[in-house]
C-alpha positions as semicolon CSV with decimal commas, in nm:
position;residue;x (nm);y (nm);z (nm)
1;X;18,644;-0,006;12,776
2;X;18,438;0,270;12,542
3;X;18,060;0,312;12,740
4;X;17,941;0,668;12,760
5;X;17,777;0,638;13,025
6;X;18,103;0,517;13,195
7;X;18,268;0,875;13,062
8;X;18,212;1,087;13,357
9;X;18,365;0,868;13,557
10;X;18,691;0,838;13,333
11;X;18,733;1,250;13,322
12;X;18,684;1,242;13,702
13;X;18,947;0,957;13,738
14;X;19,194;1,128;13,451
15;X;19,115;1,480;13,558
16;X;19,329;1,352;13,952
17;X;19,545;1,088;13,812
18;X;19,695;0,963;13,474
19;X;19,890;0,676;13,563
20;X;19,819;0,304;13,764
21;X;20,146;0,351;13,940
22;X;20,181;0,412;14,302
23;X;20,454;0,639;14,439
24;X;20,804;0,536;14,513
25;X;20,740;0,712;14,851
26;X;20,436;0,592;14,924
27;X;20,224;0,784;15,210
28;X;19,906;0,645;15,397
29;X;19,590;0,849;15,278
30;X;19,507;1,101;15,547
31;X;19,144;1,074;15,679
32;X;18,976;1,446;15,689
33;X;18,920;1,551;16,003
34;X;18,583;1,644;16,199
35;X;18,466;1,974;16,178
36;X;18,504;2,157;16,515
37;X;18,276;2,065;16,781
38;X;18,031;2,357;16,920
39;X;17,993;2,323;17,262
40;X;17,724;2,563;17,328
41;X;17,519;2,402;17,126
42;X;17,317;2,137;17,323
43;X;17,280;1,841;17,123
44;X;16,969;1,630;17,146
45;X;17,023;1,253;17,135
46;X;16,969;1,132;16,855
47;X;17,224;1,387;16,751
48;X;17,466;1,294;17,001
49;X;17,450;0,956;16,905
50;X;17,538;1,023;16,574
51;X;17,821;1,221;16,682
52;X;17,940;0,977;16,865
53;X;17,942;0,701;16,570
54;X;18,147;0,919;16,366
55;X;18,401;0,997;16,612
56;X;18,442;0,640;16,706
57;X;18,465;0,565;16,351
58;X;18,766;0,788;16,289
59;X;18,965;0,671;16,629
60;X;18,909;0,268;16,493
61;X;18,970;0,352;16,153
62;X;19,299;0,543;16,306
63;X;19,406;0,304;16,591
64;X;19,184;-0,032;16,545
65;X;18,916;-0,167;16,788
66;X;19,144;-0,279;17,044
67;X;19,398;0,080;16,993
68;X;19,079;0,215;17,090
69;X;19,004;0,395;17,417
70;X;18,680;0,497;17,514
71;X;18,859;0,827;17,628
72;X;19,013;0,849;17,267
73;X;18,621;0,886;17,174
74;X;18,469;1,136;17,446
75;X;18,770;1,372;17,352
76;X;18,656;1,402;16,999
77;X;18,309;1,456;17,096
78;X;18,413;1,678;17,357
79;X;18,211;1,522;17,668
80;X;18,381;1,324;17,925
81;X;18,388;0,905;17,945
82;X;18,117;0,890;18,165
83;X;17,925;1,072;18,001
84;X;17,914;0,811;17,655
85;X;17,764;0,563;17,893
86;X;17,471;0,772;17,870
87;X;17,488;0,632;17,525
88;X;17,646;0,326;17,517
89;X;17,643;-0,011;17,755
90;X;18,032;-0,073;17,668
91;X;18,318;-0,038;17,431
92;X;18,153;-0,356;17,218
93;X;17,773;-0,199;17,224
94;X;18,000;0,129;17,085
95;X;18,146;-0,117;16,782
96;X;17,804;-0,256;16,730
97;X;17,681;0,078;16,709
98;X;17,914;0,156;16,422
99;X;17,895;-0,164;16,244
100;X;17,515;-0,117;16,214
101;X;17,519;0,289;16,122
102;X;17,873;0,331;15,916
103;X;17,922;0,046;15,629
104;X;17,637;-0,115;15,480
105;X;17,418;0,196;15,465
106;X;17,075;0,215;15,266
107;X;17,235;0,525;15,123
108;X;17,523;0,326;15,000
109;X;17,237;0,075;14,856
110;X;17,065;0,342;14,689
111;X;17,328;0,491;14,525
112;X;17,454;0,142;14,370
113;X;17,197;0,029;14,278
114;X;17,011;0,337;14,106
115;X;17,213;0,389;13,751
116;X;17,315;0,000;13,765
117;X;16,978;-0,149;13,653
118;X;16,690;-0,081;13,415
119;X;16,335;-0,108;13,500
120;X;16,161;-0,407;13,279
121;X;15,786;-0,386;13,169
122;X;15,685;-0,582;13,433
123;X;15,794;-0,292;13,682
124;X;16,084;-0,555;13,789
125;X;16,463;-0,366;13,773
126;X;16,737;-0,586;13,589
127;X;17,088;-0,553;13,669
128;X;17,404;-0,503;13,486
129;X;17,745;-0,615;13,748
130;X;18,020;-0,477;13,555
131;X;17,828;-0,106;13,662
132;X;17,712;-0,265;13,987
133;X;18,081;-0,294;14,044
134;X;18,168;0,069;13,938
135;X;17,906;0,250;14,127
136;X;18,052;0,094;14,479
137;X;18,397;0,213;14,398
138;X;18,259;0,552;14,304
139;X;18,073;0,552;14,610
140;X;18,369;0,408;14,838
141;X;18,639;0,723;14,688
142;X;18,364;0,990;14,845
143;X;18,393;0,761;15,215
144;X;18,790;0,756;15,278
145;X;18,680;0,739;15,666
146;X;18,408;0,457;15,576
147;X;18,716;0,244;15,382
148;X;18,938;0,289;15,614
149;X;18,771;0,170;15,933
150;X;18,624;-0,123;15,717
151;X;18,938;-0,236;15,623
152;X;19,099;-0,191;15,941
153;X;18,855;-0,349;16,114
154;X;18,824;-0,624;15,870
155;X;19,234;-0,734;15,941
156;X;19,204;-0,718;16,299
157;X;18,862;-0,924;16,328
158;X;19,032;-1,253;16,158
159;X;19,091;-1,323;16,518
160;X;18,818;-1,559;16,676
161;X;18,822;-1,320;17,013
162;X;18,779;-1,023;16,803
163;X;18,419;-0,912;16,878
164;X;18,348;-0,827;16,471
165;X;18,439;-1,204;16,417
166;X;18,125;-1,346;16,352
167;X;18,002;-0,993;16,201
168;X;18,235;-1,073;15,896
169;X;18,292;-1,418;15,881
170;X;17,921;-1,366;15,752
171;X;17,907;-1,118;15,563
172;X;18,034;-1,228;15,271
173;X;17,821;-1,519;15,267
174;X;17,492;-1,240;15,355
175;X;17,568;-1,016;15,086
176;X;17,594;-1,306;14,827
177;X;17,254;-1,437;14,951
178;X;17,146;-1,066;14,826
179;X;17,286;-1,075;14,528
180;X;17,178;-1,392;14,397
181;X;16,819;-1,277;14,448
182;X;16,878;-0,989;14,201
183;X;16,773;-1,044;13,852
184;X;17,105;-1,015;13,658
185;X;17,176;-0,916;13,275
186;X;17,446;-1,182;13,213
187;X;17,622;-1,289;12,892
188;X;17,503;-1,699;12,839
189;X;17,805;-1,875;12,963
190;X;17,731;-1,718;13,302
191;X;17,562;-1,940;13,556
192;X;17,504;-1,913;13,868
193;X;17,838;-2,108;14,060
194;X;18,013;-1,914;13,760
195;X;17,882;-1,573;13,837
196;X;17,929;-1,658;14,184
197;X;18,311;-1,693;14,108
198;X;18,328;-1,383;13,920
199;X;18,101;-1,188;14,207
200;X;18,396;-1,348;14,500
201;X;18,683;-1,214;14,220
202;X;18,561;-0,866;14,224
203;X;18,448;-0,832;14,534
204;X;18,828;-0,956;14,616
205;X;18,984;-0,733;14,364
206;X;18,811;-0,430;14,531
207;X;18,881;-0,496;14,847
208;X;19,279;-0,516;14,815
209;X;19,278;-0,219;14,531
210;X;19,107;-0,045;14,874
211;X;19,412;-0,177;15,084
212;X;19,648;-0,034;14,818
213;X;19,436;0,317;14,761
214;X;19,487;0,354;15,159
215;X;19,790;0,248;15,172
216;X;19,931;0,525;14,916
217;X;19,794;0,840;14,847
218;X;19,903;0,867;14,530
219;X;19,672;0,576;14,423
220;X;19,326;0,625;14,206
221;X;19,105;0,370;14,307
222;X;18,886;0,438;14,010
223;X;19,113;0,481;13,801
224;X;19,303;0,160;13,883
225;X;18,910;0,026;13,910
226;X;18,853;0,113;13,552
227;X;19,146;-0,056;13,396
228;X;19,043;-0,371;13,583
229;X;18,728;-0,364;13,421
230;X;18,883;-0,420;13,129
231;X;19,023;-0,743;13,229
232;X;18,712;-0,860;13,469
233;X;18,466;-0,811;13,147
234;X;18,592;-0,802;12,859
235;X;18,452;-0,648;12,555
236;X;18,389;-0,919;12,340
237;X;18,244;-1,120;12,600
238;X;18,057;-0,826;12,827
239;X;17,911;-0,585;12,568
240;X;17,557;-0,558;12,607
241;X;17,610;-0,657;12,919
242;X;17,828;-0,352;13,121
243;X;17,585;-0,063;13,163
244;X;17,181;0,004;13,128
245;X;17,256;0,228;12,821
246;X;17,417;-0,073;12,657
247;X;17,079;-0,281;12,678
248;X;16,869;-0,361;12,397
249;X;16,475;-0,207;12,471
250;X;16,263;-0,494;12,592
251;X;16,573;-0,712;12,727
């Protein structure tokens, strides 16, 4: 797929990885791990709390909500178990917590959305998908630890009792709801149950090219991302209609 704008993103992709294969001895992608804790610093709540997010978003992503012990948590902050309840009700106010803070981040909103539309006359932005798409794989390679407790998470809440259930039984069906409010720049054929199709297809492509890019670390989601862009919008179909810098002025 030739877009310029889309070139930075291929000599990122070809500068760590020339190929779509996986390894024939695959290894699980290693989640960085958290700077050392200061202890003399005293660290003011708000702080704290944040602190305590990330480490309990590491120990899920690593072991799962139910692997998790609240004990696994205070050791990475490096206070005892009695002292998160300072901070937390229980283990599910501590999931909540993360839910809310980690994933679906106005930063992560921001970032999509800012080189994926165009701003029209009429001060409204218009949006092109096929970069829409791009920008939250982009964004997803910089947040290994964000991907992985997502997906983790994600697998283990298909059970009814799991306490994320309801959290993303629904989100699918809330971020749609978003999406269809956005003003679109779509070739003709593309209504809305049809664009709703292709949004579920993506969105469903991404999510198990994230399975596989965690699975094996010698994956390239955006690499692999990019050659499925090819296939998801086509040239002859999609031109025009992949980036801002493809638009025609006053569109």
């Amino acid at each position: 797929m030739t877009i310029e704008a889309w070139d930075q993103f291929r000599n990122h992709a070809s500068s760590r990885s020339t190929t779509f294969a996986t390894s024939s001895t695959p290894l699980a992608r290693e989640i960085p791990l958290a700077a050392p804790l200061d202890a003399r610093k005293r660290k003011s709540p708000s702080e704290r709390r944040e602190q305590i997010i990330s480490a309990a978003t590491r120990v899920i992503g690593q072991k799962g909500f139910w692997g998790m012990a609240l004990q696994d948590v205070a050791d990475e902050v490096g206070i005892t178990e009695a002292g998160l309840y300072h901070y937390i009700r229980s283990k599910g106010d501590l999931l909540t917590m993360v839910l809310e803070s980690a994933y679906d981040t106005r930063e992560a909103d921001e970032f999509i959305d800012a080189s994926s539309s165009r701003q029209l006359p009429n001060g409204q932005h218009l949006y092109f998908f096929p970069r829409y798409c791009l920008n939250i794989v982009a964004y997803n390679v910089g947040r290994i630890e964000m991907v992985k407790l997502f997906a983790t998470l994600n697998g283990e809440a298909l059970a009814p009792q799991h306490p994320a259930h309801d959290y993303f039984v629904g989100r699918q069906r809330r971020l749609w709801n978003h999406v269809r409010t956005m003003q679109w720049s779509l070739p003709t054929e593309y209504d809305v149950p049809r664009f709703q199709a292709l949004y579920t297809l993506a969105m469903s492509a991404m999510d198990g090219l994230q399975y596989q890019w965690l699975a094996d670390d010698a994956a390239d989601m955006l690499t692999e991302w990019l050659a499925f862009s090819d296939e998801l919008f086509p040239e002859q179909v999609w031109k025009g209609f992949r980036d801002p810098t493809e638009a025609t002025q006053g569109t």
